[in-house]
DSSP file (Angstrom, degrees, kcal/mol; ACC not computed):
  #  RESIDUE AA STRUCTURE BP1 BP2  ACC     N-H-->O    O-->H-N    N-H-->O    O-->H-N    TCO  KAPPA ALPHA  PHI   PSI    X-CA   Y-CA   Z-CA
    1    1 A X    >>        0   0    0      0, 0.0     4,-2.0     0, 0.0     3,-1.0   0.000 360.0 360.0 360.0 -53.6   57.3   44.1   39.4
    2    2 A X  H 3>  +     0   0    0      1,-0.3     4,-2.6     2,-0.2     0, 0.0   0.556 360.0  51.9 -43.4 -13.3   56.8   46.7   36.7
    3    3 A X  H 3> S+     0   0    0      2,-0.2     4,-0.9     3,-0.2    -1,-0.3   0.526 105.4  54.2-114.0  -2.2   53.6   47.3   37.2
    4    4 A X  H <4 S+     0   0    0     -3,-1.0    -2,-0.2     2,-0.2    -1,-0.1   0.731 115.0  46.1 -76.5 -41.4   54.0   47.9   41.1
    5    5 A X  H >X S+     0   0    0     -4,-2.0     3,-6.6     1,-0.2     4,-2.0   0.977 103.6  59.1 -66.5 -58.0   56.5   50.4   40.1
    6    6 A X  H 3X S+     0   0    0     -4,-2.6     4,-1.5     1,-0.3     5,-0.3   0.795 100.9  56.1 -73.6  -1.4   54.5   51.8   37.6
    7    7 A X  H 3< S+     0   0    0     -4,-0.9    -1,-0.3     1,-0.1    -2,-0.2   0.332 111.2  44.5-103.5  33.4   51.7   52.7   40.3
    8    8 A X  H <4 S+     0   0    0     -3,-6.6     3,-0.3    -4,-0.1    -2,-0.2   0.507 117.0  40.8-124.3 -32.9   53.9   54.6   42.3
    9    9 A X  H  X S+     0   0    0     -4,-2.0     4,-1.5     1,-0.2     3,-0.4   0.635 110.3  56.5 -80.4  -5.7   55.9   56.7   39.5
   10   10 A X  H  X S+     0   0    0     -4,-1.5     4,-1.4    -5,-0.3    -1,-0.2   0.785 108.2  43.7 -93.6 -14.9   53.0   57.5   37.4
   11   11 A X  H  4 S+     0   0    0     -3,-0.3    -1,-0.3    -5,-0.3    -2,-0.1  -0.051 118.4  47.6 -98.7  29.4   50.9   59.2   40.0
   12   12 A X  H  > S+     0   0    0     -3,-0.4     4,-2.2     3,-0.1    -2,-0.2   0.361 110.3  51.2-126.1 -54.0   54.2   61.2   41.4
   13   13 A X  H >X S+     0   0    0     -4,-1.5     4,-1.3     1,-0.2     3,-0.8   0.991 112.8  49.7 -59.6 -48.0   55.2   62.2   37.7
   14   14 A X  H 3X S+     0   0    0     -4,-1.4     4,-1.5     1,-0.3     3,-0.4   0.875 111.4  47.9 -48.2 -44.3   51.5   63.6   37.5
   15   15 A X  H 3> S+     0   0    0      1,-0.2     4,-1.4     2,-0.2    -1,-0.3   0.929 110.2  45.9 -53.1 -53.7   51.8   65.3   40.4
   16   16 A X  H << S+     0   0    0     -4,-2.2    -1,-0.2    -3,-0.8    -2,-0.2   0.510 112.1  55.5 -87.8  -0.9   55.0   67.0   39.7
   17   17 A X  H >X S+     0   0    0     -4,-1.3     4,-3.7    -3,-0.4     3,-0.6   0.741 118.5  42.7 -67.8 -46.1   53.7   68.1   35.6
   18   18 A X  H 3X S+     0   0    0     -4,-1.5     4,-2.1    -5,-0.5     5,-0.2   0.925 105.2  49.1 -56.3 -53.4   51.2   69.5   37.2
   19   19 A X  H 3< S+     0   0    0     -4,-1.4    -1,-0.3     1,-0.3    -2,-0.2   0.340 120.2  51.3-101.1 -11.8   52.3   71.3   40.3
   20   20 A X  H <> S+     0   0    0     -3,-0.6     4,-1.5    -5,-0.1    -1,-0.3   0.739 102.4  51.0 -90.9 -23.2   54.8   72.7   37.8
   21   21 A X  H  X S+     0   0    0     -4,-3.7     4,-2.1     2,-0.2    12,-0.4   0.775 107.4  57.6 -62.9 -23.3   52.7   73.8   35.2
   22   22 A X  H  X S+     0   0    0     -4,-2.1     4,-2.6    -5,-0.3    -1,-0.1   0.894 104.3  49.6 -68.5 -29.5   50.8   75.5   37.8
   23   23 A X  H  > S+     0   0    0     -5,-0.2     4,-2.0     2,-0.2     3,-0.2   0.968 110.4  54.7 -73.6 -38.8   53.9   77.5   38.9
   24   24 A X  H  X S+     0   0    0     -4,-1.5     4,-3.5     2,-0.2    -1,-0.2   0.958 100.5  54.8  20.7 -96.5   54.2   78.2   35.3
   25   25 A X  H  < S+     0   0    0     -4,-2.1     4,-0.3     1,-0.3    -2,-0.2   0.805 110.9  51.6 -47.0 -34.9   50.8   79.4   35.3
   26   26 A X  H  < S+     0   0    0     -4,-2.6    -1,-0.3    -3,-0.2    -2,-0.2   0.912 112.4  37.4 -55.6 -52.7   52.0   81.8   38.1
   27   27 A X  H  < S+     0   0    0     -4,-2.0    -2,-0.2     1,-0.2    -3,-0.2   0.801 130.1  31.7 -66.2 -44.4   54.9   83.3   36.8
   28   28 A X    ><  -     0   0    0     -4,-3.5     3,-1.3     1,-0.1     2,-1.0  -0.386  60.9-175.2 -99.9  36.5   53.6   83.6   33.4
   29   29 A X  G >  S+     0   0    0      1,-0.3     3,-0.8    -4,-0.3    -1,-0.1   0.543  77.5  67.8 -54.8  -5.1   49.8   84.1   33.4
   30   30 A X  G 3  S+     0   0    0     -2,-1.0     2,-1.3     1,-0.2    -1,-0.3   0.995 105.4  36.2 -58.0 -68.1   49.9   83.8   29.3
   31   31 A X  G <  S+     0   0    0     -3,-1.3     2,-0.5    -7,-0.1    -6,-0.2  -0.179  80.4 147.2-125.5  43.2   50.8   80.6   29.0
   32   32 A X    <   +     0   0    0     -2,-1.3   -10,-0.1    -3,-0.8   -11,-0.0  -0.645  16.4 172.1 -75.2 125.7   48.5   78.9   32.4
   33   33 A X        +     0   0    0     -2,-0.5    -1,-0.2   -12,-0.4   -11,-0.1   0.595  69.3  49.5-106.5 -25.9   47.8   75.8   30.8
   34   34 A X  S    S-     0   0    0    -13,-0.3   -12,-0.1   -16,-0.1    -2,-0.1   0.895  89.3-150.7-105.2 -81.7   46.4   74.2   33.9
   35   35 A X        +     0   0    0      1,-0.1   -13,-0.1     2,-0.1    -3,-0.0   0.461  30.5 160.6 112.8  25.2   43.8   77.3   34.9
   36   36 A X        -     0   0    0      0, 0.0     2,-0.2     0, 0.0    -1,-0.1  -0.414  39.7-111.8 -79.3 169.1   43.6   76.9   38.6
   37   37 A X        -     0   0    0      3,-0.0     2,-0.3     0, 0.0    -2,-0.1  -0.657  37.5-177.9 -85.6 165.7   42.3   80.1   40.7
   38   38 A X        -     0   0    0     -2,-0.2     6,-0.1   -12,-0.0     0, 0.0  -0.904  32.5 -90.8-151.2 155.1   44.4   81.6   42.5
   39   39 A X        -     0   0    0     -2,-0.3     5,-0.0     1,-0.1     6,-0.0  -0.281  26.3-146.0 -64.5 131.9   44.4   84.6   45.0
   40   40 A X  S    S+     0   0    0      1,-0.1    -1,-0.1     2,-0.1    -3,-0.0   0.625  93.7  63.8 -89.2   1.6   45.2   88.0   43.3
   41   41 A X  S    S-     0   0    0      2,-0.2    -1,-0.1     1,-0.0     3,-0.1   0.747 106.6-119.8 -81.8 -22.7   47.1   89.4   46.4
   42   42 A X  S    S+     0   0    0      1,-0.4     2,-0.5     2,-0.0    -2,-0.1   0.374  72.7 133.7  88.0  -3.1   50.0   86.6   46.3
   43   43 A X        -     0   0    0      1,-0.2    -1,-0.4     2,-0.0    -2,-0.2  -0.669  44.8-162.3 -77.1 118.7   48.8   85.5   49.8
   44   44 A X        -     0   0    0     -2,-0.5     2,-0.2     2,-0.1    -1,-0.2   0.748  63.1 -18.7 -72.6 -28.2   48.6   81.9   49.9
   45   45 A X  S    S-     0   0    0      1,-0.2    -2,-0.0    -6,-0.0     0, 0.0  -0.610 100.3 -24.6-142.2-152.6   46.3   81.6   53.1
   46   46 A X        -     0   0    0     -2,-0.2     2,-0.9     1,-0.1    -1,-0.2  -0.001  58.8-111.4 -68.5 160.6   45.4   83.4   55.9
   47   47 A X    >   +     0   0    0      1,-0.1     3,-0.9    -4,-0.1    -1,-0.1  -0.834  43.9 164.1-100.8 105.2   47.5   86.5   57.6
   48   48 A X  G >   +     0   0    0     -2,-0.9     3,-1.8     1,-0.2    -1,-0.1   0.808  69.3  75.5 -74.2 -29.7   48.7   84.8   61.1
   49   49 A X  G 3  S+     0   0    0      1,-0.3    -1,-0.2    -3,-0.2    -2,-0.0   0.475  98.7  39.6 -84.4  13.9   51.0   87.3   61.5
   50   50 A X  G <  S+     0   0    0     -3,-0.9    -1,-0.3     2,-0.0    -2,-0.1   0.057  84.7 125.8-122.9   8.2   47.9   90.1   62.6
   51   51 A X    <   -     0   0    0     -3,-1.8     2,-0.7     1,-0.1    15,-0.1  -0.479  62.3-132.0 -95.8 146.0   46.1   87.4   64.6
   52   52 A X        +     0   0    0     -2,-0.1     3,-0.2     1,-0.1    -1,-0.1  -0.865  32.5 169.5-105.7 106.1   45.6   88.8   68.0
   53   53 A X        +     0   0    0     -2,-0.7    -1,-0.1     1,-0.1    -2,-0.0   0.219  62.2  63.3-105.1   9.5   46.5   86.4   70.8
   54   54 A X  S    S-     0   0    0      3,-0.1    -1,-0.1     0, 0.0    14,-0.1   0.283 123.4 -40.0-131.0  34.5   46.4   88.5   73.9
   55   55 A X  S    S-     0   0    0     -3,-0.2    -2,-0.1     2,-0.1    12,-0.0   0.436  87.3 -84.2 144.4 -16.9   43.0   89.8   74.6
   56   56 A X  S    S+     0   0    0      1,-0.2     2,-0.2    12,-0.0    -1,-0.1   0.773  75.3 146.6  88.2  40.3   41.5   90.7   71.4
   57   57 A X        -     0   0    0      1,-0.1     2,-0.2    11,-0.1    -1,-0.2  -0.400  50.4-113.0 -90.1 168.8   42.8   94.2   70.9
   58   58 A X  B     -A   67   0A   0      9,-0.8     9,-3.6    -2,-0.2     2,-0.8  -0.545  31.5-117.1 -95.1 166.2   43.6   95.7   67.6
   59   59 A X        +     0   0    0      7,-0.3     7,-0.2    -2,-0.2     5,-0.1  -0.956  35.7 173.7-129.1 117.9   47.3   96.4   66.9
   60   60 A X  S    S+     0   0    0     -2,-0.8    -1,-0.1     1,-0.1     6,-0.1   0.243  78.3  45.5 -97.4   1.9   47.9  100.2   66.5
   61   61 A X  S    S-     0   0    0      4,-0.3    -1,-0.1     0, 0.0     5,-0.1   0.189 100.3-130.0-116.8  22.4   51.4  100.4   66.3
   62   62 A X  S    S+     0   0    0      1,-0.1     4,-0.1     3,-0.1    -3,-0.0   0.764  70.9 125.9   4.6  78.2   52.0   97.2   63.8
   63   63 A X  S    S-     0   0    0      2,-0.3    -1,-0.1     0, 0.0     3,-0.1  -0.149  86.3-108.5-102.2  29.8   54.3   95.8   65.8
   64   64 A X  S    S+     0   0    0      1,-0.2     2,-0.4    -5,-0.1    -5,-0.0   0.663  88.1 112.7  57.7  20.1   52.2   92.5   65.8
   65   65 A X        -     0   0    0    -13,-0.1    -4,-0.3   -12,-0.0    -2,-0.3  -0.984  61.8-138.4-110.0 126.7   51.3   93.1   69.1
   66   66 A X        -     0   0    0     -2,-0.4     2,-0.8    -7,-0.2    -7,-0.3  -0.543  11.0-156.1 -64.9 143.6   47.7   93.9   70.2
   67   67 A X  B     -A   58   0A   0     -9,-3.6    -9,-0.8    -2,-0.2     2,-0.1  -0.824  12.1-127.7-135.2 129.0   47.0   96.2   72.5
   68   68 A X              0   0    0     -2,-0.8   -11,-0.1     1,-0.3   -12,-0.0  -0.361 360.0 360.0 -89.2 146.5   43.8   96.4   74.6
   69   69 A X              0   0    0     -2,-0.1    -1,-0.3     0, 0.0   -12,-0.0   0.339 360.0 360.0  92.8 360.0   41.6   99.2   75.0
Protein backbone atom coordinates (compact mmCIF):
# COMPACT_ATOMS: atom_id res chain seq x y z
CA UNK A 1 0.00 0.00 0.00
CA UNK A 2 2.86 2.42 0.49
CA UNK A 3 4.36 1.97 -2.40
CA UNK A 4 1.04 2.59 -4.47
CA UNK A 5 0.81 5.79 -2.61
CA UNK A 6 4.12 6.61 -3.09
CA UNK A 7 3.75 6.54 -7.05
CA UNK A 8 1.10 8.92 -7.02
CA UNK A 9 2.55 11.62 -4.41
CA UNK A 10 6.05 11.62 -5.56
CA UNK A 11 5.37 12.52 -9.21
CA UNK A 12 2.65 15.37 -7.91
CA UNK A 13 5.19 16.76 -5.29
CA UNK A 14 7.74 16.94 -8.35
CA UNK A 15 5.46 18.58 -10.31
CA UNK A 16 4.41 21.15 -7.84
CA UNK A 17 8.70 21.98 -6.74
CA UNK A 18 8.96 22.50 -9.91
CA UNK A 19 6.10 24.47 -11.34
CA UNK A 20 7.00 26.64 -8.34
CA UNK A 21 10.43 27.09 -8.72
CA UNK A 22 9.65 28.11 -12.13
CA UNK A 23 7.34 30.89 -10.92
CA UNK A 24 10.16 31.75 -8.79
CA UNK A 25 12.25 31.94 -11.71
CA UNK A 26 9.61 34.44 -13.01
CA UNK A 27 9.27 36.80 -10.39
CA UNK A 28 12.85 36.77 -9.54
CA UNK A 29 15.02 36.13 -12.54
CA UNK A 30 18.23 36.06 -10.04
CA UNK A 31 17.57 33.28 -8.36
CA UNK A 32 15.80 30.87 -11.67
CA UNK A 33 17.01 27.74 -10.45
CA UNK A 34 15.05 25.70 -13.00
CA UNK A 35 16.15 27.79 -16.35
CA UNK A 36 13.19 27.33 -18.57
CA UNK A 37 12.73 29.93 -21.62
CA UNK A 38 10.30 31.89 -21.42
CA UNK A 39 8.73 34.69 -23.61
CA UNK A 40 10.16 38.19 -22.87
CA UNK A 41 6.74 39.98 -23.58
CA UNK A 42 4.87 38.21 -20.59
CA UNK A 43 2.49 36.74 -23.20
CA UNK A 44 2.03 33.19 -22.54
CA UNK A 45 0.61 32.17 -26.05
CA UNK A 46 -0.84 33.46 -28.89
CA UNK A 47 -3.01 37.03 -29.04
CA UNK A 48 -6.77 35.69 -29.74
CA UNK A 49 -7.96 38.71 -28.83
CA UNK A 50 -6.69 40.38 -32.57
CA UNK A 51 -7.75 37.30 -34.49
CA UNK A 52 -10.02 38.31 -37.19
CA UNK A 53 -13.19 36.24 -37.44
CA UNK A 54 -15.33 38.14 -39.88
CA UNK A 55 -13.77 38.30 -43.26
CA UNK A 56 -10.20 38.84 -42.80
CA UNK A 57 -10.01 42.60 -42.41
CA UNK A 58 -7.51 44.37 -40.21
CA UNK A 59 -9.00 46.19 -37.17
CA UNK A 60 -8.35 49.91 -37.45
CA UNK A 61 -10.20 51.14 -34.68
CA UNK A 62 -8.92 48.39 -31.95
CA UNK A 63 -12.11 47.71 -30.97
CA UNK A 64 -11.39 43.93 -31.69
CA UNK A 65 -13.48 44.11 -34.52
CA UNK A 66 -12.23 43.79 -38.16
CA UNK A 67 -13.35 45.73 -40.61
CA UNK A 68 -13.30 44.84 -44.35
CA UNK A 69 -11.92 46.91 -46.98
Amino acid sequence: MIAVGLLVQVPALTFVRYYSLSVLGMLVPEVDLVGVDRPENGSGGTDTENVSTNGGGTDTDGDGTASAG
